[in-house]
C-alpha positions in Angstrom: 140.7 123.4 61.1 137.6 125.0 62.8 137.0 128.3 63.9 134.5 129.4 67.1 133.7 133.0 65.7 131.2 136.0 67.8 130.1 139.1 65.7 132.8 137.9 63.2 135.4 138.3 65.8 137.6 134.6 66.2 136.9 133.0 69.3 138.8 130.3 69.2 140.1 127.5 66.5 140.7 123.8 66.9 143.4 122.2 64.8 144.9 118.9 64.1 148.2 117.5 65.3 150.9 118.5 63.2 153.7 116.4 61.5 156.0 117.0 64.7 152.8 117.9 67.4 153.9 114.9 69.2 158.1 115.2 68.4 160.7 113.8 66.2 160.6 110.1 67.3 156.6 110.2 67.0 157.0 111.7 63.5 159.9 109.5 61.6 158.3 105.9 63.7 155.4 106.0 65.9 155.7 102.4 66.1 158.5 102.9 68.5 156.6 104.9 70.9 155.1 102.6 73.6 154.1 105.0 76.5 152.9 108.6 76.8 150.3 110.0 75.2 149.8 111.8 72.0 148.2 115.3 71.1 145.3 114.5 67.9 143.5 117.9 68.5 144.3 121.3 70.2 141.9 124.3 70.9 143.4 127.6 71.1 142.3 130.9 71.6 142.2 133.8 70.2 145.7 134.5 71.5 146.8 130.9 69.7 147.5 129.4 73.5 146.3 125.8 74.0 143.3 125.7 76.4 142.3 122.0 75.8 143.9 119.3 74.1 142.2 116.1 73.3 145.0 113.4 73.8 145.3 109.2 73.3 147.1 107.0 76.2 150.0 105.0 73.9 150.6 101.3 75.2 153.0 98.7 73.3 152.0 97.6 70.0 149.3 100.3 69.6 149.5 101.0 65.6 148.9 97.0 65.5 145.8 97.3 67.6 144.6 100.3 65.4 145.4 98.4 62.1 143.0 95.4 63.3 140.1 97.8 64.6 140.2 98.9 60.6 140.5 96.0 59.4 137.4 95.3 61.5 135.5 98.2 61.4 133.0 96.9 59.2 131.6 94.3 61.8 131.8 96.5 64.5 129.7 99.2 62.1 127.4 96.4 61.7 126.8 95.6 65.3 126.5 99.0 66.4 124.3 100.0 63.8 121.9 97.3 64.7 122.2 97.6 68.3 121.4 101.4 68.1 118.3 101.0 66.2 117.1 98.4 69.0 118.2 100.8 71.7 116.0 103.1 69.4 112.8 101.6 69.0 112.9 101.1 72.7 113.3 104.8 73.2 116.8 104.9 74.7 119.5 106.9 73.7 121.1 105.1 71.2 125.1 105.2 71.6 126.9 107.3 74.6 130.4 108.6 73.5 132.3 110.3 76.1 136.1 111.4 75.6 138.1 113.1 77.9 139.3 116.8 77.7 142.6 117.7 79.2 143.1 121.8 80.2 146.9 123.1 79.2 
């Protein structure tokens, strides 16, 4: 969990999804959930109400299409780090990330 903290006063805190953050069926076998979206971070206030949420669009087979991207992730670590430090030397920016924020 993180905290956002002014003159030692709490701000606001961003936490992870919880066992049940996403509900029962999500919890006991996410590889039945095939549509929707699911909750991975919230940020709440001070008051603990949800002002942004960062979410994931499900789509059939998902936790297959994870399990390959880790399987992966080395050769894709490899390309990106090379392509990065060519994107570099040119003076670009390196790597862009954008991810959408959705307000409760």
């Amino acid at each position: 969990d993180w905290r956002v903290s002014k003159n030692g006063q709490t701000q606001a805190t961003a936490e992870g999804a919880g066992c049940c953050t996403n509900g029962c069926c999500f919890c006991y076998c996410p590889l039945l959930v095939c549509s929707g979206k699911a909750k991975w971070l919230m940020v709440k206030d001070a008051g603990g109400n949800e002002m942004f949420t960062v979410q994931q669009q499900l789509f059939p087979c998902w936790p297959w299409a994870f399990a390959m991207a880790t399987c992966f992730a080395p050769c894709g670590m490899l390309l990106a780090s090379h392509t990065a430090c060519c994107e570099l030397c040119k003076g670009n920016l390196g790597q862009e990330l954008r991810q959408p924020i959705f307000r409760e």
